[in-house]
N, C-alpha and C positions, 0 to 999 in steps of 0.2 A: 504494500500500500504506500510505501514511504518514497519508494522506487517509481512511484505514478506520477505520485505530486512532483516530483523533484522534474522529472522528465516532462511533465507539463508544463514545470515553470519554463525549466530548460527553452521549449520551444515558443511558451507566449515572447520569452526576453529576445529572443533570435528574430521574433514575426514584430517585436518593435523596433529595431534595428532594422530590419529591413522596409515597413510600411513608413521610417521617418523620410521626411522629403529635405529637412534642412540640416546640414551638418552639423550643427552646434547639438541638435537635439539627438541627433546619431549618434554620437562620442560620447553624451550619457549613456546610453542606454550600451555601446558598444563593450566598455570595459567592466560594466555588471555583467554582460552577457561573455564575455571570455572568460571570464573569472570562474563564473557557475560552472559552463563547459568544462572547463580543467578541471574542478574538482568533480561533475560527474565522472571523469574520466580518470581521474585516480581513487574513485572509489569503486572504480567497475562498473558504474553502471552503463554506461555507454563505453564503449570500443574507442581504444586511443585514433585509432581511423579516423572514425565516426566525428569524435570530438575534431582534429584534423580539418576534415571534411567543410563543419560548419562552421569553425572557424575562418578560415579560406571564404566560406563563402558572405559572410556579413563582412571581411572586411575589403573584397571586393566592391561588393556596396558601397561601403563608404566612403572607399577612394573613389568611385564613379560620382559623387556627390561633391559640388563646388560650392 
């Protein structure tokens, strides 16, 4: 159950980071959202890939934002 909610936060923080449109408000949300990542990722619950993966891809995003 612990494992739900973490992973659901995991991807609301990730679907903020990406539905921001203005950088300033991206860069908050972006290094709460690595943060989490990494530690689902050293706690197992998501695959160091995985973690990888969506990291890579939020911060994709944010460089594509001026």
């Amino acid at each position: 159950a612990i494992n739900s909610q973490n992973k659901s936060r995991m991807r609301t923080l990730i679907k903020n980071v990406l539905s921001s449109d203005s950088k300033k408000a991206a860069d908050e949300y972006y290094s709460s959202a690595v943060s989490f990542i990494d530690k689902m990722a050293s706690k197992n619950v998501i695959h160091k890939n995985n973690a990888a993966r969506q990291k890579s891809k939020i911060t994709n995003h944010l460089n594509s934002l001026k």
